[in-house]
N, C-alpha and C positions, 0 to 999 in steps of 0.2 A: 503565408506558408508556416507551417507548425514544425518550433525552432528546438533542439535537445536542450533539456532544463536539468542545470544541476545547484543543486544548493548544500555550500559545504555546513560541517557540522558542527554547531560551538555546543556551549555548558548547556544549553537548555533545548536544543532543538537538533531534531536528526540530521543525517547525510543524505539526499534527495537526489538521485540520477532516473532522470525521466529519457530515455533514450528511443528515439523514435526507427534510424537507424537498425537497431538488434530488435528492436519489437521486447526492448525490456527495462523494466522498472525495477530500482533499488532501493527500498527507505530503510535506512541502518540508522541505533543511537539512542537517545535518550527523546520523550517527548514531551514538553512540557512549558510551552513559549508563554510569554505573557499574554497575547491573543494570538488566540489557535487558529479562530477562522480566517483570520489578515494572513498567519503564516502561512494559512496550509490552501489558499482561496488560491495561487496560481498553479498548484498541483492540479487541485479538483478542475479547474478550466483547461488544464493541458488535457489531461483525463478523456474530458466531456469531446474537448478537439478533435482528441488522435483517433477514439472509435468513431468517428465520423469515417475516413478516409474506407473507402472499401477495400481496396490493398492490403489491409492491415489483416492478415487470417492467424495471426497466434499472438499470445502476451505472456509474457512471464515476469510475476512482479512476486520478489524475493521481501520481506518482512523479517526485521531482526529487532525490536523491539526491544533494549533493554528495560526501561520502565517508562510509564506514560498516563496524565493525569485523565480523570474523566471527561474534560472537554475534547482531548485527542483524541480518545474513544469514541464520543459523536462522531468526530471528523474520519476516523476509520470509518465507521460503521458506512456515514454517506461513500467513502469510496469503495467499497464494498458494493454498495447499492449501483451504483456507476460499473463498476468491474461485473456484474450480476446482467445489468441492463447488457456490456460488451459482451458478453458470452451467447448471448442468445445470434450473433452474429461471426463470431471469432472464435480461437482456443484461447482460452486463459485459465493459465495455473498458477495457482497463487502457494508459493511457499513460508510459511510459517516458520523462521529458524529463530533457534533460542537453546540456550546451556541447560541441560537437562538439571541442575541444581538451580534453576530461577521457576520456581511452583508460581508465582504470579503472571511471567509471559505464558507460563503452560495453558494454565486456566483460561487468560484472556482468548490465548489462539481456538480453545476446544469450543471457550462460546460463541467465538465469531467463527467457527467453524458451524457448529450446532444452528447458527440462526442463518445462515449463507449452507444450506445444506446441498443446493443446486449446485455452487461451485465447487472447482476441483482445487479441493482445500486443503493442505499439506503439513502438517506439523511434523518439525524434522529437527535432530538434534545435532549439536556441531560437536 
């Protein structure tokens, strides 16, 4: 049975609250681990789990991004693709939050907005 995942947040890697529960996902923080795929490999498999369950009809996963290396950026992008693949099945709204004076989360969020055009993709300022 698929367990809530949360992963607190040190110098190099986000805050991760995978909550099955509310039907909501958190990732807040910096991203930038020494291997991205080790760190970010039981997110993507809770991911893959939880749109299994047919119960599951809405998600909402919140995106705060303060800064984040290119390999995180793959690892976004695949969960992207996974959140793309659940939609075709569920609601999922994905919101994009970030300080309206950090022009680099902007950007990021507008292209992975532009390349996930399917999804309901949200750039929102705090």
């Amino acid at each position: 049975m698929l367990e809530n995942l949360i992963v607190q947040e040190t110098q190099y890697t986000p805050y991760i609250d995978l909550n099955k529960d509310t039907n909501k996902i958190v990732i807040r923080g910096k991203s930038y681990p020494e291997n991205t795929f080790e760190f970010y490999e039981p997110m993507l498999t809770w991911m893959k789990e939880f749109i299994k369950y047919d119960e599951n009809k809405k998600l909402d996963v919140t995106m705060e991004i303060i800064y984040f290396n290119s390999s995180s950026s793959k690892i976004f992008f695949d969960l992207f693709d996974i959140l793309f693949e659940a939609s075709k099945k569920m609601e999922v709204n994905i919101i994009w939050l970030c300080d309206e004076e950090n022009e680099c989360a902007i950007e990021a969020g507008e292209d992975f907005k532009e390349d996930f055009e399917e999804l309901n993709f949200n750039i929102t300022f705090k």
